[in-house]
mmCIF file of the N, C-alpha and C atoms, coordinates in Angstrom:
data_MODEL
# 
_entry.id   MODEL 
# 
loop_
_atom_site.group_PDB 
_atom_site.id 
_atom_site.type_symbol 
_atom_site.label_atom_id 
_atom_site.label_alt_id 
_atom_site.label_comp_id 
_atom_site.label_asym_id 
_atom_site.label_entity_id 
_atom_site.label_seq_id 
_atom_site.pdbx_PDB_ins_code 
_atom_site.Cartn_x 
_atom_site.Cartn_y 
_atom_site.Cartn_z 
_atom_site.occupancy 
_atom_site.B_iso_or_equiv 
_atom_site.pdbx_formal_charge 
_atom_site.auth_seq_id 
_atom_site.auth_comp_id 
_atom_site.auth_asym_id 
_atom_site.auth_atom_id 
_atom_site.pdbx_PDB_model_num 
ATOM 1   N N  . UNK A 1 1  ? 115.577 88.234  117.171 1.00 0.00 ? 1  UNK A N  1 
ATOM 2   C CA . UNK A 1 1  ? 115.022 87.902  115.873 1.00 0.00 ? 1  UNK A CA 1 
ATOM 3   C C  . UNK A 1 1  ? 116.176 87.422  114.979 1.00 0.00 ? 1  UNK A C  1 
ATOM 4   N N  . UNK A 1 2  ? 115.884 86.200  113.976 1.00 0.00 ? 2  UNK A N  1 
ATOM 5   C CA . UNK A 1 2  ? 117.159 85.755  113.607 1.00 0.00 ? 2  UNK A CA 1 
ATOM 6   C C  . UNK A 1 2  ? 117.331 86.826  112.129 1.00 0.00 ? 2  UNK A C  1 
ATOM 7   N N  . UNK A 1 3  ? 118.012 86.288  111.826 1.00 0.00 ? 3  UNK A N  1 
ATOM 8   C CA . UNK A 1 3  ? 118.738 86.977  110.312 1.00 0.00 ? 3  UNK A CA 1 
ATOM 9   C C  . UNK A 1 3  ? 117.505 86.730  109.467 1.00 0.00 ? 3  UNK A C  1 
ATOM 10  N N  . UNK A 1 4  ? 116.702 85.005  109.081 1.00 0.00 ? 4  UNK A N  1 
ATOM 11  C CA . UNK A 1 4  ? 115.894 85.003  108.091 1.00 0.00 ? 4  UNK A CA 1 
ATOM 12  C C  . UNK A 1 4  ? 114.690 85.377  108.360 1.00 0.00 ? 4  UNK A C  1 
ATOM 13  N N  . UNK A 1 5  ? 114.556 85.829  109.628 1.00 0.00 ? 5  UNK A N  1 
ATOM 14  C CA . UNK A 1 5  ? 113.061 86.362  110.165 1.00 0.00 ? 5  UNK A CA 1 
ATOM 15  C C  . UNK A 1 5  ? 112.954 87.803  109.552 1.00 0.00 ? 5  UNK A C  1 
ATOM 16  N N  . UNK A 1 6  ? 114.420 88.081  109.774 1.00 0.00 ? 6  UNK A N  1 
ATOM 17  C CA . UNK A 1 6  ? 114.306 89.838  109.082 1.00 0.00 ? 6  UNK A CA 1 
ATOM 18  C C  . UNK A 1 6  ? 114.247 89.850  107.690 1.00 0.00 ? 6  UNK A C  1 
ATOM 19  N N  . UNK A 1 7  ? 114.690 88.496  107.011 1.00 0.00 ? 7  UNK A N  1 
ATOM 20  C CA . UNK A 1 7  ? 114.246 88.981  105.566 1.00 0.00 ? 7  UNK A CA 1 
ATOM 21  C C  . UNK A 1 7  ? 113.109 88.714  105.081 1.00 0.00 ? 7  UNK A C  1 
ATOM 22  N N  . UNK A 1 8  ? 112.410 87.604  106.015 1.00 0.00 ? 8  UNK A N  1 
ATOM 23  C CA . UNK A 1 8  ? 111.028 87.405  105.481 1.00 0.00 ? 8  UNK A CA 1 
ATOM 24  C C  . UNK A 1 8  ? 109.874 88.828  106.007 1.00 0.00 ? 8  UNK A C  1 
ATOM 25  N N  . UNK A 1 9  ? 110.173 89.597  106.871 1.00 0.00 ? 9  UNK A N  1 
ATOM 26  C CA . UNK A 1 9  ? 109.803 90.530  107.064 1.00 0.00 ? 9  UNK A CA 1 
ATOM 27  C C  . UNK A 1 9  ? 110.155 91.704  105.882 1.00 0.00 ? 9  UNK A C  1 
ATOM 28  N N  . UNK A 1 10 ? 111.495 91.993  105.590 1.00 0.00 ? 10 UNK A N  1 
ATOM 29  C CA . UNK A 1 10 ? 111.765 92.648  104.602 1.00 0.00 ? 10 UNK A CA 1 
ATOM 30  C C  . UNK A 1 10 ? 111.036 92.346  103.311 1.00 0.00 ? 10 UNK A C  1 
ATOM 31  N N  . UNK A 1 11 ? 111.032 91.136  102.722 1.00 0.00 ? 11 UNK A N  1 
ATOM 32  C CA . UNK A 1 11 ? 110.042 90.378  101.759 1.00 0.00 ? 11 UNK A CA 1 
ATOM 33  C C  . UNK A 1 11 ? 109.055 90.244  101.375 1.00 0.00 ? 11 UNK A C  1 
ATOM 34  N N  . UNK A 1 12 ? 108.132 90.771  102.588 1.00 0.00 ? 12 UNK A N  1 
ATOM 35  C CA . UNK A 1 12 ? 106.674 90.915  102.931 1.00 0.00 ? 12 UNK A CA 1 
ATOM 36  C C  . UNK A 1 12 ? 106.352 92.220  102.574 1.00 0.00 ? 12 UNK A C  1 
ATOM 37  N N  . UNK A 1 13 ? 107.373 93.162  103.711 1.00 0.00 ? 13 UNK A N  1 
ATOM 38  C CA . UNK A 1 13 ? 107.382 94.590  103.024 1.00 0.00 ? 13 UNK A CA 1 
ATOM 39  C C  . UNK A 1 13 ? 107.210 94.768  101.343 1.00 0.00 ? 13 UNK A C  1 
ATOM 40  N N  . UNK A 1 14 ? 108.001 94.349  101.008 1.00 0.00 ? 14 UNK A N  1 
ATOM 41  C CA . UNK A 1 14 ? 108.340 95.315  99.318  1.00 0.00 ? 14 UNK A CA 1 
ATOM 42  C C  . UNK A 1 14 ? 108.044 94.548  99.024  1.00 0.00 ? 14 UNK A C  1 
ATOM 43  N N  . UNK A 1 15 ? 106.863 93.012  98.767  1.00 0.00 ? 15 UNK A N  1 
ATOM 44  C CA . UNK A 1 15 ? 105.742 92.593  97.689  1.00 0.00 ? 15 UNK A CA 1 
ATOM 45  C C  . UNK A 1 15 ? 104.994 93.119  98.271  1.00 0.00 ? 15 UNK A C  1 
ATOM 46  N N  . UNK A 1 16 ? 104.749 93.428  99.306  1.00 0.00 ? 16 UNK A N  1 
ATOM 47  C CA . UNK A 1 16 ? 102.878 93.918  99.727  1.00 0.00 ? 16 UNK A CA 1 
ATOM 48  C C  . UNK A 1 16 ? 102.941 95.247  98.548  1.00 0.00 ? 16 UNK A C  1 
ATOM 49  N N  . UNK A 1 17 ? 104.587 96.430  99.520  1.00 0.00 ? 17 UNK A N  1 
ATOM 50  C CA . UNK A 1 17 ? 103.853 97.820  98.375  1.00 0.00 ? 17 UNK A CA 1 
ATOM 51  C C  . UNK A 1 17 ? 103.718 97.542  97.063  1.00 0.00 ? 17 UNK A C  1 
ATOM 52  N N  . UNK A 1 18 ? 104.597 96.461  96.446  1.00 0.00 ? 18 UNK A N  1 
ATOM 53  C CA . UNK A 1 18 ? 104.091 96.888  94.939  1.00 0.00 ? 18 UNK A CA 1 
ATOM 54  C C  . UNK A 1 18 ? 102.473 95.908  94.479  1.00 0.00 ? 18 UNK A C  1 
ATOM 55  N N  . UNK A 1 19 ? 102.338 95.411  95.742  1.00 0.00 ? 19 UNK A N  1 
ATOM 56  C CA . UNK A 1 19 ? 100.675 94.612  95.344  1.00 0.00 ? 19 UNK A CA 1 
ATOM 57  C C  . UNK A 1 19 ? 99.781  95.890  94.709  1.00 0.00 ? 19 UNK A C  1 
ATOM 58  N N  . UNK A 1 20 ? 99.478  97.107  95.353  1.00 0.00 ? 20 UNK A N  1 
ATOM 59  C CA . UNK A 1 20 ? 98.364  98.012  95.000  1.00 0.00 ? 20 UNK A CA 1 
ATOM 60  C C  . UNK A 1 20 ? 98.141  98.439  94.040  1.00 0.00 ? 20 UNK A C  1 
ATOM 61  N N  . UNK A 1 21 ? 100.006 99.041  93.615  1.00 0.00 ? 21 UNK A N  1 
ATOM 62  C CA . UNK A 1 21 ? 99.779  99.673  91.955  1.00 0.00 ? 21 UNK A CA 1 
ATOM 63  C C  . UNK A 1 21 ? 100.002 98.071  91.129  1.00 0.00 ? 21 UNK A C  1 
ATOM 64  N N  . UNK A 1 22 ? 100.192 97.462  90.744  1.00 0.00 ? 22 UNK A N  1 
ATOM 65  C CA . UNK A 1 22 ? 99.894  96.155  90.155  1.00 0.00 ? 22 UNK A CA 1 
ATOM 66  C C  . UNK A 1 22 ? 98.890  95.620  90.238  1.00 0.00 ? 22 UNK A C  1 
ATOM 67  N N  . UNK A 1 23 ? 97.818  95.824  91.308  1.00 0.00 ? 23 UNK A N  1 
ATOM 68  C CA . UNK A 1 23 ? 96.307  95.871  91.234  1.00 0.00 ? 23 UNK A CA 1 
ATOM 69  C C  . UNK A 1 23 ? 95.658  96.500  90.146  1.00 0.00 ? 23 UNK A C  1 
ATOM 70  N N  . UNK A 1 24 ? 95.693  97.947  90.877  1.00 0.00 ? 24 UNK A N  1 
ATOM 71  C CA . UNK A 1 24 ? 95.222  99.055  89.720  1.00 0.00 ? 24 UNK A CA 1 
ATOM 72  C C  . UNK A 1 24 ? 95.486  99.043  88.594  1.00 0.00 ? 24 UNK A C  1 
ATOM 73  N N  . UNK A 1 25 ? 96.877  98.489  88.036  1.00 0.00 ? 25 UNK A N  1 
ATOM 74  C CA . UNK A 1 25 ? 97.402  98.430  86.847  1.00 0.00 ? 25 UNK A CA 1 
ATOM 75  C C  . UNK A 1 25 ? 96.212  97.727  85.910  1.00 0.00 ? 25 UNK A C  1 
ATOM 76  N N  . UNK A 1 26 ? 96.550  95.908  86.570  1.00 0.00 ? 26 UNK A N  1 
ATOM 77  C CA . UNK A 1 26 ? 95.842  94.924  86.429  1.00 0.00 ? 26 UNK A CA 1 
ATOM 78  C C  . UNK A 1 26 ? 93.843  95.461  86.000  1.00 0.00 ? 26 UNK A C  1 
ATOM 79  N N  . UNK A 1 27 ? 93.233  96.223  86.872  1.00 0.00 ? 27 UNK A N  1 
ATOM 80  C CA . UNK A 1 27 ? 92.193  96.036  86.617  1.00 0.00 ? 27 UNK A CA 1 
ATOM 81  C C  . UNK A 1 27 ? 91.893  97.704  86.005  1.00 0.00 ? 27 UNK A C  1 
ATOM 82  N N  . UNK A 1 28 ? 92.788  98.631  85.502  1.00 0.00 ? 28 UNK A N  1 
ATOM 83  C CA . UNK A 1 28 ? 92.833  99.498  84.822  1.00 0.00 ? 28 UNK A CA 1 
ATOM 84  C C  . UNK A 1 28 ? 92.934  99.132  83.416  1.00 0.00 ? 28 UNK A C  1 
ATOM 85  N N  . UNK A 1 29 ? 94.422  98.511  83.316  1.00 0.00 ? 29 UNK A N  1 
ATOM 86  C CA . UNK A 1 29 ? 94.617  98.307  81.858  1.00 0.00 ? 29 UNK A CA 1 
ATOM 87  C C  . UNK A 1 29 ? 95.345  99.168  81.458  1.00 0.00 ? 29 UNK A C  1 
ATOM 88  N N  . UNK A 1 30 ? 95.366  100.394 82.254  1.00 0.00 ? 30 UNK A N  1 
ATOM 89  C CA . UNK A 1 30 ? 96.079  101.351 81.767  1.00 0.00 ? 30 UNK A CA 1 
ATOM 90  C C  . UNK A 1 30 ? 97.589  101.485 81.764  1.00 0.00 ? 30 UNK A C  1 
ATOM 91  N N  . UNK A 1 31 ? 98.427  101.670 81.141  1.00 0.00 ? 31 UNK A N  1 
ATOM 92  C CA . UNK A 1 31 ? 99.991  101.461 81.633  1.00 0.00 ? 31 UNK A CA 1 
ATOM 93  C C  . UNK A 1 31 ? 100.683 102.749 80.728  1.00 0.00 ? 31 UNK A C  1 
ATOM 94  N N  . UNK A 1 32 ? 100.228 103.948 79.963  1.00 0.00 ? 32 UNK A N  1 
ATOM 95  C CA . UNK A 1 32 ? 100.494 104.530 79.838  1.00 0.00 ? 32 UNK A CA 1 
ATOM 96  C C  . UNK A 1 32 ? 101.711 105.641 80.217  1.00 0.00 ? 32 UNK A C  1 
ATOM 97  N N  . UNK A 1 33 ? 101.134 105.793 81.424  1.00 0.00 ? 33 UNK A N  1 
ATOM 98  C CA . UNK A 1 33 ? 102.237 106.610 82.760  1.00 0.00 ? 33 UNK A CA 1 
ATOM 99  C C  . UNK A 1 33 ? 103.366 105.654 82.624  1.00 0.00 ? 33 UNK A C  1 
ATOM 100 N N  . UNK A 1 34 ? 103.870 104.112 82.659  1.00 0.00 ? 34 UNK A N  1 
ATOM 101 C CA . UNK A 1 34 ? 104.367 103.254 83.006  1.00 0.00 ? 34 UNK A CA 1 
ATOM 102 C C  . UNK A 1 34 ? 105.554 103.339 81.865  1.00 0.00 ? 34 UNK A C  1 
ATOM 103 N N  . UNK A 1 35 ? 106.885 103.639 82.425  1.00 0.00 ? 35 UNK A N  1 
ATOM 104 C CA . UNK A 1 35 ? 108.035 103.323 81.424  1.00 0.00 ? 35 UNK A CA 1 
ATOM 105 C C  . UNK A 1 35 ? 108.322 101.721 81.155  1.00 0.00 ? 35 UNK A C  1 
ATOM 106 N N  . UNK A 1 36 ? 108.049 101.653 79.747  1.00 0.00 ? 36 UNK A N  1 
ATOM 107 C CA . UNK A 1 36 ? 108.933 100.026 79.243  1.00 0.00 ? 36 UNK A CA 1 
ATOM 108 C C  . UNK A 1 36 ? 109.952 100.279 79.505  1.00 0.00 ? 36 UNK A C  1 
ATOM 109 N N  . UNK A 1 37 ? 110.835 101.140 79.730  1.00 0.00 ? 37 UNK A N  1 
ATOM 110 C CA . UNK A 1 37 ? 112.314 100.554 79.864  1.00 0.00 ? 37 UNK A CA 1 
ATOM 111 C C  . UNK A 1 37 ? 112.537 100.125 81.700  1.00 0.00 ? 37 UNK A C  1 
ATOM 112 N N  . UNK A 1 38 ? 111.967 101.197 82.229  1.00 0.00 ? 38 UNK A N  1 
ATOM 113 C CA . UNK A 1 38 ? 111.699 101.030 83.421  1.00 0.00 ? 38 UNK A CA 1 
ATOM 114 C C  . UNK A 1 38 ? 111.465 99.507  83.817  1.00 0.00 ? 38 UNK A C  1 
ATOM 115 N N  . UNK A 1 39 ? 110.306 99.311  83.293  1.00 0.00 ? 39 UNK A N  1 
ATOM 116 C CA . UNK A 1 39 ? 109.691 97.810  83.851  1.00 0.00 ? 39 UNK A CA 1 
ATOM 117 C C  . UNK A 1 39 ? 110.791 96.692  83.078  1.00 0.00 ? 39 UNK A C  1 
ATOM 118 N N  . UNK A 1 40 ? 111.194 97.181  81.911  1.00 0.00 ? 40 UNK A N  1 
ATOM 119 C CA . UNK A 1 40 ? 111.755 96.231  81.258  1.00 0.00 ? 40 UNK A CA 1 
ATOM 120 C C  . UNK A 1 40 ? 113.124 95.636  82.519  1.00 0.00 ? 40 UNK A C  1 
ATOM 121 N N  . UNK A 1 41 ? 114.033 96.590  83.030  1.00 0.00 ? 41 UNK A N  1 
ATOM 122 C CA . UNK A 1 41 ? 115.161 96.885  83.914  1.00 0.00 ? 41 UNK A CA 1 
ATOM 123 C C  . UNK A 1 41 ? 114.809 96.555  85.076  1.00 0.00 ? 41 UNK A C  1 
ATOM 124 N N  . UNK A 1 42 ? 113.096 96.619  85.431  1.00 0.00 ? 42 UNK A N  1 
ATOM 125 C CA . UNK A 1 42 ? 113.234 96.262  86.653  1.00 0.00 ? 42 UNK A CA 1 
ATOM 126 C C  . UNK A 1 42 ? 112.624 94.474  86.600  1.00 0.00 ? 42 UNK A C  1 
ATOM 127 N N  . UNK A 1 43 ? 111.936 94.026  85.567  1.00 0.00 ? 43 UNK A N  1 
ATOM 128 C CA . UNK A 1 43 ? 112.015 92.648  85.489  1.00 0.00 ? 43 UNK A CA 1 
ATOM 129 C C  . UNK A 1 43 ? 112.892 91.921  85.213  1.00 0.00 ? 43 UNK A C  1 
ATOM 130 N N  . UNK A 1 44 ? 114.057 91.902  84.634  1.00 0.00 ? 44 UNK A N  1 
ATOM 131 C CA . UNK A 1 44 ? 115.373 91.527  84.574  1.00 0.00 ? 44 UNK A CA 1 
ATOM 132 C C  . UNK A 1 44 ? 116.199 91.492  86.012  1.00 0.00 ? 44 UNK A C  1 
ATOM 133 N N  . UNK A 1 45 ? 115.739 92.758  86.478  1.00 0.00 ? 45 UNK A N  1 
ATOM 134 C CA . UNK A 1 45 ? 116.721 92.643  88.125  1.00 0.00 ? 45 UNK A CA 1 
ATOM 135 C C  . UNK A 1 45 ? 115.562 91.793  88.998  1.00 0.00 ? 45 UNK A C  1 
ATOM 136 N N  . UNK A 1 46 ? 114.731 91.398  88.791  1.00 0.00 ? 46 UNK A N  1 
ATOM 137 C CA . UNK A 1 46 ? 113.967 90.697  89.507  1.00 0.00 ? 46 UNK A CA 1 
ATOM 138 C C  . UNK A 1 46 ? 114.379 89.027  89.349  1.00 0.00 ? 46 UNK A C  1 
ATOM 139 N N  . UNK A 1 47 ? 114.792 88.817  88.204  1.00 0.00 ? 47 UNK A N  1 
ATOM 140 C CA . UNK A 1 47 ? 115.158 87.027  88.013  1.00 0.00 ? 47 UNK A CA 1 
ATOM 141 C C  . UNK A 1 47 ? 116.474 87.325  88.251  1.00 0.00 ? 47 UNK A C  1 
ATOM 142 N N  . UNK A 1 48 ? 117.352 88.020  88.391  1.00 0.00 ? 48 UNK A N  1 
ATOM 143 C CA . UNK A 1 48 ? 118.558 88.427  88.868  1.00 0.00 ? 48 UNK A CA 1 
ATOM 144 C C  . UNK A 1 48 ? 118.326 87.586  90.761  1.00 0.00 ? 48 UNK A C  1 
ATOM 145 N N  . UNK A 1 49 ? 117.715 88.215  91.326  1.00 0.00 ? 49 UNK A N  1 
ATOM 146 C CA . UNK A 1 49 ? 117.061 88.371  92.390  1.00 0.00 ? 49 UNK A CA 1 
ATOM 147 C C  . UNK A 1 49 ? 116.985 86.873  93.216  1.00 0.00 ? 49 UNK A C  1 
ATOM 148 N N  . UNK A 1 50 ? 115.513 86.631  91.930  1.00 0.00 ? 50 UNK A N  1 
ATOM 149 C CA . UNK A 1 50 ? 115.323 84.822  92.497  1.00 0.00 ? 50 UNK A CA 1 
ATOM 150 C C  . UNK A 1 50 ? 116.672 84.113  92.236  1.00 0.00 ? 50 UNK A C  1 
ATOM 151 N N  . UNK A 1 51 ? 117.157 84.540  90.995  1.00 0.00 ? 51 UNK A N  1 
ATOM 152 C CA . UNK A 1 51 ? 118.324 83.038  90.812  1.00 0.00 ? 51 UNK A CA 1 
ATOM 153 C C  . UNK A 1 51 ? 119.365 83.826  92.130  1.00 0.00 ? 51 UNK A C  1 
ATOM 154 N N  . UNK A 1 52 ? 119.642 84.775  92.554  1.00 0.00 ? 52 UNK A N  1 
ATOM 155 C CA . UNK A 1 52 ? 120.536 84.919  93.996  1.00 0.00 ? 52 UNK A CA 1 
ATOM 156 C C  . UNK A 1 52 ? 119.880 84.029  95.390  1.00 0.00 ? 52 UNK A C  1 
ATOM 157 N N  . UNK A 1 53 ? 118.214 84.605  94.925  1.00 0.00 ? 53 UNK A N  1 
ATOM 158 C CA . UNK A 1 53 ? 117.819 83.693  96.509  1.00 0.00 ? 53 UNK A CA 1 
ATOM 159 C C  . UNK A 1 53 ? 118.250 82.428  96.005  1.00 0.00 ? 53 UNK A C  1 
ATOM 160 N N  . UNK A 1 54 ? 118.000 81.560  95.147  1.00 0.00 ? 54 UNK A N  1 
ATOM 161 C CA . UNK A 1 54 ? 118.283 80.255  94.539  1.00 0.00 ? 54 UNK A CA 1 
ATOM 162 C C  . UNK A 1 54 ? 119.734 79.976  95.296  1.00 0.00 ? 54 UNK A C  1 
ATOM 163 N N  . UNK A 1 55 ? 120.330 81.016  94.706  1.00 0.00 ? 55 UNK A N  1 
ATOM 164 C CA . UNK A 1 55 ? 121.444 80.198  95.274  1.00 0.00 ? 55 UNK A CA 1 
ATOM 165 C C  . UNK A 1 55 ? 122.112 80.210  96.663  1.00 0.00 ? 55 UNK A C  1 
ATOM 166 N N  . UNK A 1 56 ? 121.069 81.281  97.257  1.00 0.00 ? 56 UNK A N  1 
ATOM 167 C CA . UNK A 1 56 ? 121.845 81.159  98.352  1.00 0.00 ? 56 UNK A CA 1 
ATOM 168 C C  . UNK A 1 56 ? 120.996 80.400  99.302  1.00 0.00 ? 56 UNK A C  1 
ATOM 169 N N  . UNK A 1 57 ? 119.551 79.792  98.777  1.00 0.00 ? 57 UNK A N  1 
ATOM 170 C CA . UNK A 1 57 ? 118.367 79.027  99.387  1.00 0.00 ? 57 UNK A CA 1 
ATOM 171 C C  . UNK A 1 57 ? 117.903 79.875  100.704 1.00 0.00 ? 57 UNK A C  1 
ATOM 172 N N  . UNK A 1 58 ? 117.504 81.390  100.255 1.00 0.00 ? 58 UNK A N  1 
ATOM 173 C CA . UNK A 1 58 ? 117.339 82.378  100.531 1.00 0.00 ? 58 UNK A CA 1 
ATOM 174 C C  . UNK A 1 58 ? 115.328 82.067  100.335 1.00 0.00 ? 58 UNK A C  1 
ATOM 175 N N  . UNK A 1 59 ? 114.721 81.473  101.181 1.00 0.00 ? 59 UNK A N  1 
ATOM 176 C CA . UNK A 1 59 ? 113.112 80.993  101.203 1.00 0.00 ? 59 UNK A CA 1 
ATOM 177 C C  . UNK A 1 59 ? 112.595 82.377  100.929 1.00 0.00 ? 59 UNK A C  1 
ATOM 178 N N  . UNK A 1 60 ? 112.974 83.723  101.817 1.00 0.00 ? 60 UNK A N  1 
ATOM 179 C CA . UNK A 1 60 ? 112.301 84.903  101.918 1.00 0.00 ? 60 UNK A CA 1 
ATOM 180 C C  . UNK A 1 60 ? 112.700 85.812  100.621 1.00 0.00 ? 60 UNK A C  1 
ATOM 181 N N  . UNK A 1 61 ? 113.703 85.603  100.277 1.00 0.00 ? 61 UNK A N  1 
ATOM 182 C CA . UNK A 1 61 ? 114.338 86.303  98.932  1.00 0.00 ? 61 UNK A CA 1 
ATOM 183 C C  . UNK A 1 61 ? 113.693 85.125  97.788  1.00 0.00 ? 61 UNK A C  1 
ATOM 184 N N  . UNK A 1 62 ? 113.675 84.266  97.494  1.00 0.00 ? 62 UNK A N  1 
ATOM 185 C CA . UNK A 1 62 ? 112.779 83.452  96.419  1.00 0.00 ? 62 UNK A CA 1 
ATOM 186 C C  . UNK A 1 62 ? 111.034 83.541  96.591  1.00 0.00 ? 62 UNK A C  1 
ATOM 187 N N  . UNK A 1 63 ? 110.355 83.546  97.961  1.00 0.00 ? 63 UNK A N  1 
ATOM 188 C CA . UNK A 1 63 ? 109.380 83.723  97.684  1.00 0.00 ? 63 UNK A CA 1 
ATOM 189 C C  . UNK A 1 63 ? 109.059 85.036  97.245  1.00 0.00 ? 63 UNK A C  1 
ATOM 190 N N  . UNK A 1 64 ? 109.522 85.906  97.419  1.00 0.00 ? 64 UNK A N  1 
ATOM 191 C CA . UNK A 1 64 ? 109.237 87.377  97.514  1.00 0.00 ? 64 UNK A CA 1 
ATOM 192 C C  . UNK A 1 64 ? 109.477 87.618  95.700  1.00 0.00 ? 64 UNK A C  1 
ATOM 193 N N  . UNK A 1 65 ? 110.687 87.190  95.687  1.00 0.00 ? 65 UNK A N  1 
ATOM 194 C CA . UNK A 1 65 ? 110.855 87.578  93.873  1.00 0.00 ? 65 UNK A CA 1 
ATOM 195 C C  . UNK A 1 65 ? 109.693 86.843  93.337  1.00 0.00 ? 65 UNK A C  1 
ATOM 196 N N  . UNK A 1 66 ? 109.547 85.319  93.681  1.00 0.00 ? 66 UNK A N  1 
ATOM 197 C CA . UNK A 1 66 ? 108.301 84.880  92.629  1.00 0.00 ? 66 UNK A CA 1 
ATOM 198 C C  . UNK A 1 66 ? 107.218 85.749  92.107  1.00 0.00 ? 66 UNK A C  1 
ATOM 199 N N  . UNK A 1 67 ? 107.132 85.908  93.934  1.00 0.00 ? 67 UNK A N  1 
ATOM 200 C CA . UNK A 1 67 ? 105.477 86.687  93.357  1.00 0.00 ? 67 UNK A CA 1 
ATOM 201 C C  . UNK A 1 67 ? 105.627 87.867  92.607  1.00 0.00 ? 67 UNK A C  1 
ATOM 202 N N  . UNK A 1 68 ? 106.628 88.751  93.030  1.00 0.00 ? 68 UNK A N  1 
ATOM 203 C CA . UNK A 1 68 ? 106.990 90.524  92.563  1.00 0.00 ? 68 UNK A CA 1 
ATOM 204 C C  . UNK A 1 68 ? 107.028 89.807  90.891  1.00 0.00 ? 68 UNK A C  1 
ATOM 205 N N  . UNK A 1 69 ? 108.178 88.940  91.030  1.00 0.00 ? 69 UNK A N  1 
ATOM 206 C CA . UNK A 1 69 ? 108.165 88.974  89.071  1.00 0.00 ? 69 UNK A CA 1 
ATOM 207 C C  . UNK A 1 69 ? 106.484 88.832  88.558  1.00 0.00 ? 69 UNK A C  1 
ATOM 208 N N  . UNK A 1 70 ? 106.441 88.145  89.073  1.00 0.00 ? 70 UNK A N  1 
ATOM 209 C CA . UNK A 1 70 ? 104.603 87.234  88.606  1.00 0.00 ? 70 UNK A CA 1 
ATOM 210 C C  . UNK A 1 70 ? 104.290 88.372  88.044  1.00 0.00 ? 70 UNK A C  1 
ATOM 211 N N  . UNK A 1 71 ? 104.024 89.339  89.031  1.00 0.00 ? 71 UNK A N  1 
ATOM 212 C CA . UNK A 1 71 ? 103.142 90.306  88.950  1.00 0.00 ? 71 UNK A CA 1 
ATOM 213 C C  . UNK A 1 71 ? 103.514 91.535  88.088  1.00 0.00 ? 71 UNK A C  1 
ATOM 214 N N  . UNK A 1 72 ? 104.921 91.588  87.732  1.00 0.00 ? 72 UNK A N  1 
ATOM 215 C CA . UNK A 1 72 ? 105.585 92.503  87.209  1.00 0.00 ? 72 UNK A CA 1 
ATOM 216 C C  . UNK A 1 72 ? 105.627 92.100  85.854  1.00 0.00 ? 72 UNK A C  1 
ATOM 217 N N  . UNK A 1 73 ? 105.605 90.811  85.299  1.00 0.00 ? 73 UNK A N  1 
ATOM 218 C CA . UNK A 1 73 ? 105.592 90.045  84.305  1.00 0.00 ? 73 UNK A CA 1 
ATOM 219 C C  . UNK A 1 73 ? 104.125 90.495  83.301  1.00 0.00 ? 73 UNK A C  1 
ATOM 220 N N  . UNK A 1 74 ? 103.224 90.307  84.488  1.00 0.00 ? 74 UNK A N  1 
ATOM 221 C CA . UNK A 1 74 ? 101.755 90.153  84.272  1.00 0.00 ? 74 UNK A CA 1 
ATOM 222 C C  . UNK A 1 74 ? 101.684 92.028  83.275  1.00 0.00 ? 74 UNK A C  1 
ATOM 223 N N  . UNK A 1 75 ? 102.159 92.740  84.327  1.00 0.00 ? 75 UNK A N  1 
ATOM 224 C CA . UNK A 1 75 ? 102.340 94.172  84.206  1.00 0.00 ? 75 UNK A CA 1 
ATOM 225 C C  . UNK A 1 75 ? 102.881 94.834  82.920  1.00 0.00 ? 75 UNK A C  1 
ATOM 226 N N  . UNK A 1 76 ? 103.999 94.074  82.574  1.00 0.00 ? 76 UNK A N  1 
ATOM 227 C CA . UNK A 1 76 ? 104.964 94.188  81.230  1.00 0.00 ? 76 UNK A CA 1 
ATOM 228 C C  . UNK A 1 76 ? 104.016 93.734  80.314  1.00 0.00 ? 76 UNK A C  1 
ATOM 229 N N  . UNK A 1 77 ? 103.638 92.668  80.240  1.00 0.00 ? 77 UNK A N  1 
ATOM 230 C CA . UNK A 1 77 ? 102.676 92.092  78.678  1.00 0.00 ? 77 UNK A CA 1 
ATOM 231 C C  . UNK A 1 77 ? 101.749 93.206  78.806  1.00 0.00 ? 77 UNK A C  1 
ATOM 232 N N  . UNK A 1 78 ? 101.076 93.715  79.722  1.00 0.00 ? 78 UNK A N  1 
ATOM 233 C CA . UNK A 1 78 ? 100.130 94.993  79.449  1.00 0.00 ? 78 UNK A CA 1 
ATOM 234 C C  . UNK A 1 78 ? 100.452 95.978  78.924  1.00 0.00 ? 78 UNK A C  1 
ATOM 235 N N  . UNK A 1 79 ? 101.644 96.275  79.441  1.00 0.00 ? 79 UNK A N  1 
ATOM 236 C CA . UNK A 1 79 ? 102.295 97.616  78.500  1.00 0.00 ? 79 UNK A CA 1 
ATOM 237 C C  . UNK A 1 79 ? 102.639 97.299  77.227  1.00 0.00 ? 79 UNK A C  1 
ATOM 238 N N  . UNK A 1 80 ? 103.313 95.877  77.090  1.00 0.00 ? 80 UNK A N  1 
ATOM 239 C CA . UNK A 1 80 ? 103.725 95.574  75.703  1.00 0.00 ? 80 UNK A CA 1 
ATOM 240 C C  . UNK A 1 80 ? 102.149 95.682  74.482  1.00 0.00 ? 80 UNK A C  1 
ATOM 241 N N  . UNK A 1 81 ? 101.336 95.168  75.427  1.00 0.00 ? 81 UNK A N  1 
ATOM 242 C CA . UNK A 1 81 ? 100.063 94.870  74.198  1.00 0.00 ? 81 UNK A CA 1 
ATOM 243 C C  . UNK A 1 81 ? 99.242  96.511  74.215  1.00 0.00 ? 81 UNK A C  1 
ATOM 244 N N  . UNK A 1 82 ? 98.865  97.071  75.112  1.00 0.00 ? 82 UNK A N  1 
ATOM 245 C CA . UNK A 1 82 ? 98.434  98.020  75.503  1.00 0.00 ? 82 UNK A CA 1 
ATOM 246 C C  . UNK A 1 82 ? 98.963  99.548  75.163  1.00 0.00 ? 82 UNK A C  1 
ATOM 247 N N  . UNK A 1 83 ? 100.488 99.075  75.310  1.00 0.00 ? 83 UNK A N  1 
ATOM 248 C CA . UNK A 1 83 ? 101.351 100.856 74.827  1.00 0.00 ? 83 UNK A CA 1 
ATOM 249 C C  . UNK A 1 83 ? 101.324 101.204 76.225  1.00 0.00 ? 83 UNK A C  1 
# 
């Protein structure tokens, strides 16, 4: 298995787990439990992330951040509007 097979595997891994609670989030509304600083720290290390796959034209490390930020993005304005 080459090197980028293992990261698109790795990539797959850790967006699938955070798909479920970003589901629930999403069609809860609820974000209460959910630290802003937390999410705040972890969306920042996420464009950290893509601009590394960027530069290293890292396909499995850029697709993987897109979506995680997307969704983490999506996640943050809920807490921001929501509390």
């Amino acid at each position: 298995m080459s090197a980028e097979w293992v990261g698109y595997v790795a990539a797959t891994l850790t967006t699938a787990a955070f798909v479920p609670q970003a589901l629930k989030t999403l069609r809860s509304r609820d974000t209460r439990a959910i630290s802003l600083g937390m999410y705040v720290v972890f969306t920042v290390g996420l464009c950290f992330w893509l601009a590394y796959g960027i530069v290293l034209g890292s396909w499995p490390m850029i697709l993987s951040n897109v979506i995680t930020l997307g969704l983490a993005l999506v996640i943050l304005a809920l807490k921001l509007r929501h509390g």
